[in-house]
N, C-alpha and C positions, 0 to 999 in steps of 0.2 A: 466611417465604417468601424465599427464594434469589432473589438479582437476578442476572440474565444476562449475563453480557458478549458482543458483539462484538468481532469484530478483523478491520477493515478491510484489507488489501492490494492495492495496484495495480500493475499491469505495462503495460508496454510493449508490446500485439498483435501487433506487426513485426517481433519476436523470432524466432528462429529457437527451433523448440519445445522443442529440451536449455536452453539460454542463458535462455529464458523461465521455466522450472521450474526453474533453480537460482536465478534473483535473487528468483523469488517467494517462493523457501527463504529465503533472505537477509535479505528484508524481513520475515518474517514472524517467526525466529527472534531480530531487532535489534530491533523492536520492542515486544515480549512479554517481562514482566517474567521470566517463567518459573512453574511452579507454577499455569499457571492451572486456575483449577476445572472438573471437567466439566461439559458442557452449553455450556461457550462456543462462540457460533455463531464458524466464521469465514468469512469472506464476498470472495473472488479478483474484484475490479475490472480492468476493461480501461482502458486510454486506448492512443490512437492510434497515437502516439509519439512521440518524447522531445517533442518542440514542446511537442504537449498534456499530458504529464506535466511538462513543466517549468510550464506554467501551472497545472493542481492545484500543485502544491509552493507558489509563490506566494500562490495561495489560503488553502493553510492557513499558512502563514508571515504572511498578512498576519491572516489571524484567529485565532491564536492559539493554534491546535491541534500537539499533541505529536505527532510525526511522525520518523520516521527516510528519511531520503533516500540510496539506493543505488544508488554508482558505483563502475562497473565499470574497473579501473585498468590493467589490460592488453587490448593490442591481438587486435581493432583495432576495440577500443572506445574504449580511452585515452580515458576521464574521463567516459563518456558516461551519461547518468540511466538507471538501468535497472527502479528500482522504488519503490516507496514503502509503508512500513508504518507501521499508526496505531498509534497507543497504547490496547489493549483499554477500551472504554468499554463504559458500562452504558444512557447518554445518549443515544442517536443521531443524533440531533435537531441537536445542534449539526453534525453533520456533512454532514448534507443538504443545505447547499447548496454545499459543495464535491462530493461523491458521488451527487446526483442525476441529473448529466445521464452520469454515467459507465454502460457498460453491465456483464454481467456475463461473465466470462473463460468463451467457451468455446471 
């Protein structure tokens, strides 16, 4: 039996909707080894904005979860968090308590 992967990504709501669906690209594409198998769920997270996505980032930083962090370097963003992509798991588990109280992007 074929185990699943997931690939979590999270954006910033506050976005304006072009800006939002390019750093979702971004995070999604940096974090993903490439080649992944079909049937991998992926799964578009919201947070608030940058505040609450800088606090997810910490969270997985302080627990130890593989993560790609996406900043946006011209204005008039200049430097600003814009998204975050996990590293496709099979596990999810460990991610739930960073991703449970996040909702889902719509």
């Amino acid at each position: 039996m074929a185990l699943t992967l997931t690939h979590y990504c999270i954006v910033r709501a506050d976005l304006p909707r072009g800006v939002l669906a390019a750093q979702l690209i971004h995070a999604a594409g940096e974090s993903a080894p490439g080649g992944l198998p079909r049937g991998t769920t992926a799964v578009a997270l919201a947070a608030d904005d940058e505040a609450h996505l800088e606090l997810v980032e910490g969270r997985l930083r302080a627990l130890g979860i593989d993560h790609v962090a996406i900043r946006e370097p011209d204005p008039p963003w200049s430097g600003a968090l814009m998204a975050i992509g996990l590293a496709p798991v099979v596990d999810r588990r460990a991610l739930a308590r960073v991703c449970a109280g996040l909702r889902l992007l719509t």
